[in-house]
N, C-alpha and C positions, 0 to 999 in steps of 0.2 A: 472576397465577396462575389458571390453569384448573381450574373447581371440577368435582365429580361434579355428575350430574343431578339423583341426589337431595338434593343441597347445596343449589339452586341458587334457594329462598326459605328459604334455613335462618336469617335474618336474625330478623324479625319471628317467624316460629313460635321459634327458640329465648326470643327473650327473654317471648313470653308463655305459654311453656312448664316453661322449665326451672326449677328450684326450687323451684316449687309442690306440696308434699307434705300427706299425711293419714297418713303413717308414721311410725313412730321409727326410725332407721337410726345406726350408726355403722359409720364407714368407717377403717377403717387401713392404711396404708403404711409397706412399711419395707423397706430393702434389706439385703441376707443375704448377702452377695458377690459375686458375679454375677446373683443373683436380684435381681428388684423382690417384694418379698411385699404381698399386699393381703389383708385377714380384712374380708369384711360382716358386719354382724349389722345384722334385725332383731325388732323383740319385736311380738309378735300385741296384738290385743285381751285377748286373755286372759291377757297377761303372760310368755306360752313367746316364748324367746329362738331362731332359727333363723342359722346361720353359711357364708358362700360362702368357702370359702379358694382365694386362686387366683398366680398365678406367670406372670411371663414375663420372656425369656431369649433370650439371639441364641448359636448356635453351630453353627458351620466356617458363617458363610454365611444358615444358616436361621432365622430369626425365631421365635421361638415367644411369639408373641403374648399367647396367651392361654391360660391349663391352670390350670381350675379345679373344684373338686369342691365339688357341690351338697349339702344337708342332706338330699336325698332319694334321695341315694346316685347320682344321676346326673352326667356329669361333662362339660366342655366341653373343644374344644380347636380352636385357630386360630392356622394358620401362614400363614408368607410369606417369599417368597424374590425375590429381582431379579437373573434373569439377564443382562437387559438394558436400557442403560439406556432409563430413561424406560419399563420396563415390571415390574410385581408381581403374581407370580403367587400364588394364596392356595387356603384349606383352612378349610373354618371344620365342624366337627363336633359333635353335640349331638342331638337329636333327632333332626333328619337329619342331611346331608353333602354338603357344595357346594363344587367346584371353582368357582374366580373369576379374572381379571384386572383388571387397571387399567393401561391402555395411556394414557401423555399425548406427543404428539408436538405442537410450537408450540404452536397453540393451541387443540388438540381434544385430547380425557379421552374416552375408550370406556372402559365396564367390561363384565363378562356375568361369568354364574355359572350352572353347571349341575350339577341333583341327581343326583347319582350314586349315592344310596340310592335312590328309588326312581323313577330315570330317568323324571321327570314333569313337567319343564318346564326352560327355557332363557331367563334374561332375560338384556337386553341394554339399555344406552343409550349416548347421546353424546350430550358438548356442548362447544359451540363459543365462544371469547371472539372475539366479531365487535369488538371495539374499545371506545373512550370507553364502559366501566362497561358494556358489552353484553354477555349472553349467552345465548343461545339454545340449545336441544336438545330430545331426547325419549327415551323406554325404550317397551320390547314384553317381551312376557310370550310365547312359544308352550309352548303344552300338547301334550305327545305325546299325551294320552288321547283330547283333543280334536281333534290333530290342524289347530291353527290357532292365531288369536292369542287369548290369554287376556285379555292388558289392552295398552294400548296409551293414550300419552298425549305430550301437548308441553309447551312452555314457556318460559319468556324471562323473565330479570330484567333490570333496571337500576339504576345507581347512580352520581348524581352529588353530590359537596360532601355535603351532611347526609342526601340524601333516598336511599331504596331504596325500588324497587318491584319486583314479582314478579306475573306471572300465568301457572298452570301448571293441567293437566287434568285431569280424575279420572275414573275409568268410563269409559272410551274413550271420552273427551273429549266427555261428555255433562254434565259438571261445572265448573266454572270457581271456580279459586281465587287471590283475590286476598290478597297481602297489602304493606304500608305501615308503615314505619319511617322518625322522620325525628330527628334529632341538634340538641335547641332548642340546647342549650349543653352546656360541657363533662361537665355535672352531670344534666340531664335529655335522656332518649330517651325519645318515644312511638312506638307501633306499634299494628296493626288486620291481622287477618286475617278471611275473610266467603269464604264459599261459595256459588255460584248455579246455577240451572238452568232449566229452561226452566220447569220445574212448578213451581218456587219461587224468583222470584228473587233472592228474599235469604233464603236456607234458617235459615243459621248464621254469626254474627259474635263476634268478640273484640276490646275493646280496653284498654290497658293501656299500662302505663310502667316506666320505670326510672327514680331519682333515687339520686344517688351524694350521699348524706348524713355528715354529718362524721364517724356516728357508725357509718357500714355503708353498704351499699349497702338501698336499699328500692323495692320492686316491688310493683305494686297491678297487678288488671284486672276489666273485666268482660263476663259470657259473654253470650250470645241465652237461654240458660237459666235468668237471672234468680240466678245463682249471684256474690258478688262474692269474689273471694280477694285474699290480703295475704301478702309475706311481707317477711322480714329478715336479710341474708347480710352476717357481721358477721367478721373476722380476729380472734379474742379473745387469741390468742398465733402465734408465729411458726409456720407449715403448721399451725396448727388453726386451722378453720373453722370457723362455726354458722352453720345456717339455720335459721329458726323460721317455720312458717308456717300461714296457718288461711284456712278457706273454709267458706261459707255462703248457704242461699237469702237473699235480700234480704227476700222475706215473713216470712220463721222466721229471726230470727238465734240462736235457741236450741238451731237443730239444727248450731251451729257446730263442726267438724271441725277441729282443728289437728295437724300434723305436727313432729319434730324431726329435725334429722340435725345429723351429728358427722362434718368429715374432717379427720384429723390424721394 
């Protein structure tokens, strides 16, 4: 399978990414006939409770991905349709408003999307599966204001048996980011991601794991910020989920930060 560009070290950043919270969130799903319904809430510091209620739904054709109204009265919406195969065309509205594509033929993935509210840039990328666990690509940013490119960057991963590797660019590829995920056993995954440049050559690093524990799954890492987090993503009953998780400087563990979330 031919991944997007921006997929394309989503290995190692998701798993030392995802589920790491300093929020209390509870998430619900439920389906209402043809709807999928989802309600967020979460509760402030201060104990005020805020709610995302949002829906989506396919009809004659058209995808409606996503339609949901914010607590602040503002509201989102993202469609999609496939006139042809191997290609989705999209609408995602909210703040702004950006037509998109996602074009895959063998084995190159184009995508672009252009602001149509305030007709101010135009990105684009591709990428390509060159074969054994290779893939290769890049995106460009042009700005009408500026009248050139805005950003502009490459990349390549690879992945063979346990290991993944990734090196992709950042700031018009005056950045280099690496990251490493590798599969000890069926039970443990470790991963590193680390940032460089010419002015700093090791700016910023993370590293971290996963261990698939009898009792949950459990996830630890640690940042270049001297920050260490932990969390806990445990099935407590059939579609309910908990995550529990907490972060902290390594100097101060008294300024310890923990998060909950609930999806059910």
């Amino acid at each position: 399978m031919v991944v997007k560009f921006s997929d394309i070290a989503k290995g190692p950043s998701d798993l030392l990414g995802d589920d790491y919270t300093t929020k209390t969130t509870l998430k619900c799903k439920k389906n209402a006939g043809p709807l999928a319904v989802t309600i967020e809430t979460d509760r402030s510091g201060s104990g005020a409770l805020s709610s995302k209620v949002g829906t989506k739904f396919t009809y004659a054709g058209l995808s409606f991905d996503k339609v949901q109204l914010k607590p602040d009265g503002s509201n989102v919406l993202e469609t999609s349709i496939k006139p042809y195969p191997g290609l989705s065309t999209t609408f995602k509205g909210g703040k702004g408003a950006d037509l998109g594509f996602d074009y895959t033929t063998g084995p190159l993935r184009m995508t672009g999307s252009f602001d149509v509210k305030d007709m101010s840039k135009f990105s684009t990328s591709a990428c390509l599966s060159a074969g054994d666990g290779i893939h290769v690509g890049g995106d460009a940013v042009y700005s009408t204001s500026a009248k050139g490119l805005s950003a502009f960057n490459v990349g390549a991963s690879y992945a063979t048996g346990p290991l993944f590797a990734s090196v992709t660019t950042a700031s018009k590829i005056s950045q280099v980011n690496v990251g490493l995920s590798y599969t000890v056993n069926t039970n443990l995954t470790v991963a590193s991601t680390s940032t460089h440049s010419s002015a700093k050559p090791l700016d910023v690093f993370t590293i971290g794991g996963k261990y698939k524990a009898g009792f949950g799954d459990v996830k630890a890492k640690f940042a270049s910020n001297g920050s260490i987090s932990a969390c806990v993503i445990k099935e407590v009953a059939p579609k309910v989920t908990f995550t529990g998780s907490a972060t902290a400087p390594a100097s101060d563990m008294s300024k310890l930060k923990y998060g909950i979330g609930i999806v059910m």
